[in-house]
C-alpha positions, 0 to 999 in steps of 0.5 A, a space after each residue: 322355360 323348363 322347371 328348375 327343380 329348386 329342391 335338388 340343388 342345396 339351400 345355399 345354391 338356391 339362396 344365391 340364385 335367388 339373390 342374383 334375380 334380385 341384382 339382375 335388375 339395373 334399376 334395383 342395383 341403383 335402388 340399392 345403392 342409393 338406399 346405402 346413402 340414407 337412413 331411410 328413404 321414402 319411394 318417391 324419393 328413390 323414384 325421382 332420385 333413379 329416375 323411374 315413375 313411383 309405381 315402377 319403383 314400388 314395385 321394385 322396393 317389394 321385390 327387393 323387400 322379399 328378399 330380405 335385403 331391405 328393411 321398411 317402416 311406417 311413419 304415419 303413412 310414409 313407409 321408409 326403406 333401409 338396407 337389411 345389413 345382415 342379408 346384404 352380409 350374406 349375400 356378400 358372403 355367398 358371392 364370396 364363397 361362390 367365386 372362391 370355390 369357383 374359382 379353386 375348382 377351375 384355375 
């Protein structure tokens, strides 16, 4: 794979790939999903509820977590995940503006 040049392209660009990675994963769209159903959620939770093993679904949560799009805290030594609503309106907003944009440019 060649180099993608992140610095050439413009920080919304860049955001928005950077969302789509994140999306591109059956496994954290359904992570996502189901967080949406709760205030907060443990990993073992979500693992058994997507059907994934807890390690893999860490691992998921982290690279969801990177993104913004989720929030966590610590009780005791239960960590508990939420959806970030600020990150997931941006990431919203991007989409939005992306296929408008898009979309008046091609049709």
């Amino acid at each position: 794979m060649g180099i993608t040049k992140r610095h050439i392209h413009p920080l919304q660009a860049n955001k928005l790939a950077d969302y789509a990675k994140v999306l591109s994963n059956p496994a954290r769209v359904a992570i996502l999903n189901y967080i949406g159903d709760c205030d907060g959620c443990l990993c073992k939770d979500i693992s058994e509820k997507i059907r994934l093993s807890q390690p893999t679904t860490s691992q998921h949560l982290q690279v969801i977590k990177k993104s913004g799009l989720l929030k966590s805290k610590f009780e005791g030594k239960s960590q508990y995940y939420r959806i970030n609503v600020d990150k997931l309106n941006e990431l919203k907003d991007l989409f939005q503006e992306f296929f408008e944009s898009t979309e008046a440019k091609c049709c």
